[in-house]
C-alpha positions in Angstrom: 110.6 49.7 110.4 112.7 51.2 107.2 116.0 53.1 108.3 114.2 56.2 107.3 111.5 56.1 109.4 113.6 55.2 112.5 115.9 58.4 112.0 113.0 60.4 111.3 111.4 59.7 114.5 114.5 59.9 116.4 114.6 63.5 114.8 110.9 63.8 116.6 112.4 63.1 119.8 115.3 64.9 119.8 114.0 67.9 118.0 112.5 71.3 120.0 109.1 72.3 118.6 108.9 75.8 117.6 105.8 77.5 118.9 106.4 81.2 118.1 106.9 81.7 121.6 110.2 83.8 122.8 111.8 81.0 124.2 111.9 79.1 120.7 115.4 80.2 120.3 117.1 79.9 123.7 119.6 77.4 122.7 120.7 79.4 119.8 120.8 82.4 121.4 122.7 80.4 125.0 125.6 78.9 122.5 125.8 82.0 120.9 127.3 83.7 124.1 131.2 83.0 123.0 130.4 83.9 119.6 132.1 86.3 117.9 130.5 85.4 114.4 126.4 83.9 114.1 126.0 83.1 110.9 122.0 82.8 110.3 121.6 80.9 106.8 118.5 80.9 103.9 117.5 77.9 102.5 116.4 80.9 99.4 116.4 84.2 99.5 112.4 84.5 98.8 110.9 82.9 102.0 109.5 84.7 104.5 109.9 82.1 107.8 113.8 82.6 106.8 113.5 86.4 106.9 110.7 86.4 110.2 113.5 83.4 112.3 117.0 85.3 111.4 115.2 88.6 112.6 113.8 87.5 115.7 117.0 85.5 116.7 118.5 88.6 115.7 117.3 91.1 118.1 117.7 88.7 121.0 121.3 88.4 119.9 121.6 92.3 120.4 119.5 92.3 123.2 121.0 89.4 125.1 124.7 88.9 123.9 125.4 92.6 122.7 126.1 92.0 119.3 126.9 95.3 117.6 126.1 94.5 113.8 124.4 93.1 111.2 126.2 91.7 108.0 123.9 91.1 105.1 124.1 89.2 101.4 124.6 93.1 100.0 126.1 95.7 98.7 128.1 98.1 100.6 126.6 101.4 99.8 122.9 100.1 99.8 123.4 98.4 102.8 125.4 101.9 104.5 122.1 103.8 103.8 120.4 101.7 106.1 123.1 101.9 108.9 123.3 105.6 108.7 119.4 105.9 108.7 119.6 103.2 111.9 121.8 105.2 113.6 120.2 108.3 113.3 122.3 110.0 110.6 120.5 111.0 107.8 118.0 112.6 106.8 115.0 109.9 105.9 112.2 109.5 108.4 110.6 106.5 106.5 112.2 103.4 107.1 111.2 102.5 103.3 113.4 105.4 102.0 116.4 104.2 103.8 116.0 100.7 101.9 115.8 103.0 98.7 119.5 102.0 97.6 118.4 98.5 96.9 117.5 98.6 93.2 119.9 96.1 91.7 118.2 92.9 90.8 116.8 91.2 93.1 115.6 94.1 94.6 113.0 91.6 96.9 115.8 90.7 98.7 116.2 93.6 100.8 113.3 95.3 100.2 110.8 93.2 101.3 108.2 93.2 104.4 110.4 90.9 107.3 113.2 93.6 106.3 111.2 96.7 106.2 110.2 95.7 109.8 113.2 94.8 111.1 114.9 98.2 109.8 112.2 99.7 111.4 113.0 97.4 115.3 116.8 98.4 114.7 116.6 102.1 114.4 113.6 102.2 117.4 116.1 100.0 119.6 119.1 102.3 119.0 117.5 105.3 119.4 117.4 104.1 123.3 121.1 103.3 123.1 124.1 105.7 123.8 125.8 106.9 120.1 128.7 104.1 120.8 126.3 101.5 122.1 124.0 101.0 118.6 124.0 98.8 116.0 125.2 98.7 112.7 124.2 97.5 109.3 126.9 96.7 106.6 126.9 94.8 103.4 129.7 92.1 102.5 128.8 92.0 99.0 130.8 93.2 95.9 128.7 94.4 92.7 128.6 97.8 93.4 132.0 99.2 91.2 130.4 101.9 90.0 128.2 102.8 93.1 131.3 102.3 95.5 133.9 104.6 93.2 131.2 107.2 93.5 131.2 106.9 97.2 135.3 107.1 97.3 134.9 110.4 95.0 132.4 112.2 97.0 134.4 111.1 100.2 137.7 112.4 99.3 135.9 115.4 98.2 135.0 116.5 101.4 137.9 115.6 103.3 140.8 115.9 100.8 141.1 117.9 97.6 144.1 116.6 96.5 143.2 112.7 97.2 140.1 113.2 95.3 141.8 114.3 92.3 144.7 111.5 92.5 141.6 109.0 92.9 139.8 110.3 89.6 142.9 109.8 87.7 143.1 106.2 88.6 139.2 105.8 88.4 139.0 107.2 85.1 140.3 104.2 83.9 136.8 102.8 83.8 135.4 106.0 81.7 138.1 105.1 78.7 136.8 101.8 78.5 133.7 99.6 78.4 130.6 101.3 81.2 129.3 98.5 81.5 131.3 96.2 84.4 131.0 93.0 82.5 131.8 94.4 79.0 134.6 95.5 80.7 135.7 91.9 82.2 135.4 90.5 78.8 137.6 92.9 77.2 140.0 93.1 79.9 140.1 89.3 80.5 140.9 88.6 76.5 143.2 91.2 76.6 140.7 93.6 73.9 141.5 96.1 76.4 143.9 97.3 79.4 142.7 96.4 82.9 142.1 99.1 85.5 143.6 96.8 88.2 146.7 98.4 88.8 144.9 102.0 89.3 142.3 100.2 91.7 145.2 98.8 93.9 146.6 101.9 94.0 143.8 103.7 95.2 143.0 100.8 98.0 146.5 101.0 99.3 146.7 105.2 99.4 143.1 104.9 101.6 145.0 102.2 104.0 147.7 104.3 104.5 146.2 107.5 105.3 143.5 105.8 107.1 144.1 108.0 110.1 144.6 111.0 107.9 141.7 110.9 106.2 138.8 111.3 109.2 137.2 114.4 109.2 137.3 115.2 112.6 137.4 112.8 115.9 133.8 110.6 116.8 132.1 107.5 116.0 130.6 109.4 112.7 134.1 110.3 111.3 135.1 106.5 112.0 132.4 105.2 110.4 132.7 107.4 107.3 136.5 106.6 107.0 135.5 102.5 107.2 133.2 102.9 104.4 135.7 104.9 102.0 137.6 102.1 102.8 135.5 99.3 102.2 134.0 101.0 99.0 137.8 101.3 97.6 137.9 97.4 98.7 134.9 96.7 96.9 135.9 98.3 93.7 139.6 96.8 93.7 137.6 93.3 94.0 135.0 94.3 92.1 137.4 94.9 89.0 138.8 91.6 89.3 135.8 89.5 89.9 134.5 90.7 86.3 137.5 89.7 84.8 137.7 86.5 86.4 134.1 86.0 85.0 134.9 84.9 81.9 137.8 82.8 83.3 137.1 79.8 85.6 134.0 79.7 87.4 135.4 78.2 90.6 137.9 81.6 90.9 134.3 84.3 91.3 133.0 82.3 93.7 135.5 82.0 96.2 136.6 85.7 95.3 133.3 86.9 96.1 133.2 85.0 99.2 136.9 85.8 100.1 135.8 89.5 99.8 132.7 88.7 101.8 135.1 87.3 104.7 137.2 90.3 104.3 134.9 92.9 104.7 133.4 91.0 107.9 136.6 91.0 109.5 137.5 94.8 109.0 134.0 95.5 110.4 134.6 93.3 113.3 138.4 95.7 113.9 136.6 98.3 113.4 133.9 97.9 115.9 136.6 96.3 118.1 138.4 99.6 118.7 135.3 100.2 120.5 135.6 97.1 122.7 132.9 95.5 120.7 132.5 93.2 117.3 130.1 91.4 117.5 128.3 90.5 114.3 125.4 88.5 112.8 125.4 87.8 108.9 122.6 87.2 106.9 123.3 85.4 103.6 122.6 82.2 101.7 123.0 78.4 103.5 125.5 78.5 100.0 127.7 80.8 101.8 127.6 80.2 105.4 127.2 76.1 105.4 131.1 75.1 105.8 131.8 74.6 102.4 134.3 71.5 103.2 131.1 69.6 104.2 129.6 69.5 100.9 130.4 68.3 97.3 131.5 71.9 96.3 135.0 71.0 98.3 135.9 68.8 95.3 135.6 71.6 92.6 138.1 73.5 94.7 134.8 75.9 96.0 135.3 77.4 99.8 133.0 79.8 100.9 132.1 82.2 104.1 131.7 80.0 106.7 134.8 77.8 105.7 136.8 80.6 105.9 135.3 82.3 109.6 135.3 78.7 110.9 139.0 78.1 110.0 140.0 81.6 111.4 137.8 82.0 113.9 137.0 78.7 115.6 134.8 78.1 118.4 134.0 81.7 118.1 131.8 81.3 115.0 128.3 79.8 115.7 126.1 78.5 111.9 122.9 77.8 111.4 120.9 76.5 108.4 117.2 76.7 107.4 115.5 74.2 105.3 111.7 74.0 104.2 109.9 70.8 102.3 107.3 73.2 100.3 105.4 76.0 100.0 106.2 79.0 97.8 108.6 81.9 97.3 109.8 84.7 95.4 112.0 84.2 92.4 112.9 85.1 88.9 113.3 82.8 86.4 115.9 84.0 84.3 118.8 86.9 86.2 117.2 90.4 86.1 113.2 89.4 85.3 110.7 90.0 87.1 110.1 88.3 91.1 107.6 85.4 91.0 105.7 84.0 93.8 106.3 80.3 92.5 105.1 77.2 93.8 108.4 75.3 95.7 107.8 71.1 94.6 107.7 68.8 97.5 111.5 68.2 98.2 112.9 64.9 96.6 113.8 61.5 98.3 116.9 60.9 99.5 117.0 64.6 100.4 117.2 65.8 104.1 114.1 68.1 103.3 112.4 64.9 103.1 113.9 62.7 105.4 112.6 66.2 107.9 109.0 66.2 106.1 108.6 62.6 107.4 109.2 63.8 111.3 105.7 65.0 111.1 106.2 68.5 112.4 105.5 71.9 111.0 108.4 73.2 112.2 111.4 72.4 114.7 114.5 73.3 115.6 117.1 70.8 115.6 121.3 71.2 117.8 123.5 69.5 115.5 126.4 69.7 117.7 125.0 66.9 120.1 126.8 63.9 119.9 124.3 60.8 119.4 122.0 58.6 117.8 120.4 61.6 115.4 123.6 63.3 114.5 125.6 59.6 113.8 122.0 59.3 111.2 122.7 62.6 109.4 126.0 62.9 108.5 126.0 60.7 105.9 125.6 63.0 103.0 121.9 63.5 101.6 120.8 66.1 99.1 119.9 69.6 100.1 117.9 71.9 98.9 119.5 75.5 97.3 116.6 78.0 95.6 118.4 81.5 95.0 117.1 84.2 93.7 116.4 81.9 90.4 113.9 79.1 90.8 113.5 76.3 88.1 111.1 73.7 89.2 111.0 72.0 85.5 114.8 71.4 86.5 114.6 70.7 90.3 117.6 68.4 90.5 120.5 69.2 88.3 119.2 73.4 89.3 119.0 73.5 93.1 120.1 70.7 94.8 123.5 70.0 96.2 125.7 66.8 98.0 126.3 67.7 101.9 126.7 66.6 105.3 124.6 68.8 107.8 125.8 68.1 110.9 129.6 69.7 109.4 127.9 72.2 107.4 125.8 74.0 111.2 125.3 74.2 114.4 121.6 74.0 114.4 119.4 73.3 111.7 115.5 75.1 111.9 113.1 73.3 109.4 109.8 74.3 108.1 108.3 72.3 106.6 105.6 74.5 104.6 106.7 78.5 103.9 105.4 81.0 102.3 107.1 83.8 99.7 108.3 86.7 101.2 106.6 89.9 100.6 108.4 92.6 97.9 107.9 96.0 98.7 106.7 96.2 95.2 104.5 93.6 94.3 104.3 93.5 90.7 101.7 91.8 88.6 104.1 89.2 88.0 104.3 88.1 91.5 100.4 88.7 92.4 99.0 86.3 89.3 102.0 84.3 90.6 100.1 82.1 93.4 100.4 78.2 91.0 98.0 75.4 90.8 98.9 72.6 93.2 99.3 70.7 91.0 101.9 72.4 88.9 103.7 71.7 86.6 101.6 68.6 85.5 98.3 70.5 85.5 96.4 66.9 86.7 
């Protein structure tokens, strides 16, 4: 028997079945119940098993552990629309208008069918939960600049005249230059053109120091407000330097976007902890929340989101990655084209997509923290499997797949081995003609 085939059906023995029953998750949601941080991976960001799993582990983390947020791959304001329309503060009554602020590419992302319904399960569950006992929604993510100074304007607007008009001197920085963020990067970076930066940390550290100042009046509303003035001046200081850095070294936007994701985690987490809670579950890519040390990315100087929570946060951080073997799923195929429903190839040899196709199961759920005969046969590093919101199957390899060892990357591991594309909100025609041949690309 090859060394393959023994692991494999070790993995059969060792692994838990998942059924769709309730109980699939109970281990996840058991080790989760010193957690602080549960960081739910995506082996893409266009499969809906990923979407349906972190959702339903998800509510049973709110229902179960009291977590008190979810964390998501986003922007802040898009992502703010949904928490205010969860919690029963604005003025939408469709759950699809709340996800209306999602319209940078790739809109699919958010607005998609697993989402739409799990919006829809957050606000029902709150509105049975006292106003400091429901759950919040907040994006880590940093592309909003102009978006987020908009939200800082129309904030200090209401709460102080005076702030409003220092922050529009600073902001207007933006308005003499380049519009366009990434014209703007270029120019600053060269040196075509001043950088803002110096206005932008001005404005961060005014906001920081008048925090208290600044609520409108006393309540959980006024708090919340205050944190996302914050966070949008935090987004726009980062923001500002990420697009310069853009055209510097590639290794410097990643980990500033992921340093910024960490950041705006842990100032939701105080903030929800002057409320004796903080409890969060993020939703992003296995990219970001795989411990970056455990995969080749550490030797290009790459950390990333789950590096970073593990090293501050320790036992207190619970990870878990999802992988699939094939199927389909939405992509683009070039940034900012239309979503796809494309075929996903069978995953290569060597990989441990592969190495879990040959278990025999549909799908299973795998503890990576037990010590044993399994885990000893996985952390040698395979390949893994990486599909974001791109997909190029003619370049499979050198495109999507990257050097790790599971075991140090997660907790727990849930494969499936077949998926299917999530659902956008708009299908376009793109993504209905999208449904390939199996026997694409070859056409035999």
């Amino acid at each position: 028997m090859s060394r393959q085939l023994h692991l494999a059906r070790a993995i059969g023995t060792s692994a838990q079945l998942l059924t769709g029953a309730r109980d699939d998750h109970d281990a996840i949601v058991s080790a989760a119940a010193g957690a602080s941080f549960v960081l739910l991976g995506e082996a893409s960001h266009g499969t809906h098993e990923f979407y349906r799993e972190r959702a339903q582990i998800t509510k049973r983390l709110i229902q179960e552990q009291r977590f008190d947020a979810v964390a998501i791959e986003g922007d802040w304001p898009d992502a703010f629309r949904v928490h205010n329309f969860v919690n029963g503060r604005s003025s939408e009554r469709d759950t699809v208008d709340a996800l209306a602020e999602f319209q940078r590419f790739p809109q699919w992302m958010w607005r998609n069918a697993d989402v739409l319904d799990f919006v829809g399960w957050l606000r029902a569950h709150n509105e049975r939960r006292a106003p400091e006992e429901r759950v919040g929604f907040y994006g880590l993510d940093l592309y909003s600049m102009h978006r987020s100074t908009a939200a800082v304007l129309a904030y200090l607007d209401r709460v102080d005249a005076a702030a409003a008009a220092r922050a529009r001197r600073r902001y207007a920085c933006f308005e003499e230059l380049s519009g366009d963020p990434h014209s703007y990067g270029y120019e600053a970076q060269l040196g075509l053109t001043r950088s803002c930066e110096d206005e932008v940390v001005a404005q961060l550290v005014e906001m920081q120091r008048r925090r208290a100042d600044l609520a409108l009046r006393d309540g959980i509303a006024a708090d919340d407000e205050q944190l996302a003035a914050e966070q949008n001046a935090l987004v726009v200081q980062n923001a500002e330097r990420y697009y310069r850095e853009q055209f510097g070294r590639r290794v410097n936007t990643w980990n500033l976007r992921d340093t910024h994701m960490v950041e705006t985690l842990e100032a939701v987490a105080r903030h929800l902890a002057r409320r004796n809670r903080g409890k969060v579950v993020v939703w992003a890519h296995n990219s970001h929340l795989g411990d970056a040390r455990a995969t080749d990315v550490a030797a290009r100087g790459e950390l990333n989101v789950g590096q970073l929570v593990r090293e501050r946060h320790g036992d207190a951080t619970l990870a878990v990655g999802f992988t699939t073997y094939h199927g389909t799923v939405s992509a683009a195929s070039e940034w900012d084209a239309p979503v796809e429903r494309k075929r996903v190839r069978p995953a290569l040899d060597g990989s441990y997509e592969a190495l879990f196709h040959a278990v025999g199961a549909e799908r299973f759920l795998l503890d990576l923290r037990q010590l044993g005969e399994v885990t000893a046969g996985l952390v040698e590093p395979r390949l893994e499997r990486a599909i974001g919101v791109i997909y190029k199957p003619e370049t499979e390899r050198w495109s999507h797949y990257f050097e790790a060892s599971l075991p140090r990357q997660f907790d727990f591991v849930l494969h499936f081995d077949e998926t299917r594309a999530v659902e956008p909100l708009e299908r376009t025609a793109h993504w209905e003609a999208g449904e390939l041949p199996e026997t694409y690309p070859h056409g035999l």
